[in-house]
N, C-alpha and C positions, 0 to 999 in steps of 0.2 A: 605349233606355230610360234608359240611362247618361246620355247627353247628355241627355236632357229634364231629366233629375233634376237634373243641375248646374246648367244653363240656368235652371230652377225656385230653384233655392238661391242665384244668383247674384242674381236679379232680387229675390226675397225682402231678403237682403241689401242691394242697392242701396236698395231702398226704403225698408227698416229707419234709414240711413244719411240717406237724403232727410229722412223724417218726424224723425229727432231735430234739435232745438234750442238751442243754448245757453242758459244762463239769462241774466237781463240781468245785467250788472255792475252795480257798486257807481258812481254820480252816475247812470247810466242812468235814462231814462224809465223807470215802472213798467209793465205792460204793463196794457188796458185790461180789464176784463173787467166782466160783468155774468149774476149766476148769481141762481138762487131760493136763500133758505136753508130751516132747518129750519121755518120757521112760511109758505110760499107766499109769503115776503117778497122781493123783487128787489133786489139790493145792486148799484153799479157801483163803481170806485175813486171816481167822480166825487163819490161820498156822502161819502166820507173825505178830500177836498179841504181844507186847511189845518189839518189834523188830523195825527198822526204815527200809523201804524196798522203793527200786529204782521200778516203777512197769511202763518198756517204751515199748510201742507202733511203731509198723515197719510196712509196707504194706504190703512186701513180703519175704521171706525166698531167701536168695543166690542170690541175686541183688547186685550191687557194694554199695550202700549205706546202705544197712542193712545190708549187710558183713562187710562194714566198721563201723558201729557204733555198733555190735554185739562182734567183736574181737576189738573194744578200750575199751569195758565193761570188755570183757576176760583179756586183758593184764592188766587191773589195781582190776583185782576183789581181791587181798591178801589187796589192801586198803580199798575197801569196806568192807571187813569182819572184819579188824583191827578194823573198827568205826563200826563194829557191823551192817552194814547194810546189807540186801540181795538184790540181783539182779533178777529180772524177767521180761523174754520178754514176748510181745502178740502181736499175727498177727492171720486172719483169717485163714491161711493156715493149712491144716489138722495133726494131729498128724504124719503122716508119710513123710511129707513134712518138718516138724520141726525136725526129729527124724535127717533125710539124713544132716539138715542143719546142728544142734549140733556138728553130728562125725566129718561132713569133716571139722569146724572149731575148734573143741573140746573146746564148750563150756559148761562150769563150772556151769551154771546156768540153770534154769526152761524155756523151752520156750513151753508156753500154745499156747492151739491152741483152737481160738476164731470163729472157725466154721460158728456159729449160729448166729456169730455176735451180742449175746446179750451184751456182755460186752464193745466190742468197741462203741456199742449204749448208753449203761449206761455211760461211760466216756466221752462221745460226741466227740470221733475219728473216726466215722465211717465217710466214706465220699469215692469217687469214684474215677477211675482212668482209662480213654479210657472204661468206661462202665462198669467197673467191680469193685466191692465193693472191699476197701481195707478201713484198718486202718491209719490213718494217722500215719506222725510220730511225736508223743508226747512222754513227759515223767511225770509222775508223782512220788514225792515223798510222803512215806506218813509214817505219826510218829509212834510213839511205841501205843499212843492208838487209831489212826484209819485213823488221821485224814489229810485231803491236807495240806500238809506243802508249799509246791512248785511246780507250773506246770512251763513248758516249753512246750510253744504252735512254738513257731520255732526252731529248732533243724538243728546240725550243724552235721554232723554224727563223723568227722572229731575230734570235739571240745569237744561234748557234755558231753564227761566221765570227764573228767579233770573240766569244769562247774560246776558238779552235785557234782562233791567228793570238789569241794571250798565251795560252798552254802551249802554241810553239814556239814562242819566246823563250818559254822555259826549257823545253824539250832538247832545244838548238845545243 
């Protein structure tokens, strides 16, 4: 039984090890994706083609910190669009989980729903939380022709918006 058990934890293990990802670096192609958002809407990167796009990663939908880093994106999105940039969330939570989250915050932006967790795997944010897959919270920016400009692998939910619209200053 011994042996099964470790045999069993080993192969868990390995696998665990298999499925994780790096995220992409900074000049790297952005990876491609294409999710519904909150309104049955279908986004790819390919939409945000010669556009510069904020593309940040939340766990869950209507938590205190992804409320609070969802509505610091909301209150400052007339300066994101001034520098021409778009906003889009992604979290695993299902289209109608994002939809409830959008109204009661009335958010202005796309928030895809990463289901399948293909893309939080592609971006290397997938990762776990009391046992249950969630996205971490990341953010990625990414330029007008595709590519990582800037990751933010710790995020402040708090901070993060005001961050991300300095370093595109720079970026620009």
């Amino acid at each position: 039984m011994k042996t099964v058990l470790n045999s069993l934890l080993a192969l868990t293990a390995s696998t665990l090890i298999t499925l994780a990802v790096a995220a992409p670096k900074e000049g790297e192609n952005a990876p491609e994706f294409r999710l519904q958002d909150q309104n049955n809407q279908w986004h790819s990167l390919e939409d945000f083609a010669g556009q510069w796009l904020v593309l940040y990663f939340y766990p869950k939908a209507d938590t205190p910190g992804c409320t609070t880093e969802a509505c610091e994106f909301r209150d400052n999105i007339f300066a994101f669009e001034d520098m021409g940039a778009a906003i889009v969330g992604v979290s695993l939570d299902d289209v109608s989980s994002q939809k409830e989250f959008a109204e009661k915050y009335h958010l202005p932006f796309p928030l895809l729903s990463d289901a399948q967790q293909q893309v939080a795997t592609e971006y290397g944010v997938l990762t776990s939380f009391r046992d249950m897959p969630v996205a971490s919270r990341q953010t990625f920016v990414i330029d007008p022709s595709g590519k990582i400009a800037k990751h933010y692998e710790q995020v402040d939910p708090e901070t993060h918006t005001q961050q991300v619209l300095e370093d595109l200053k720079t970026l620009m």
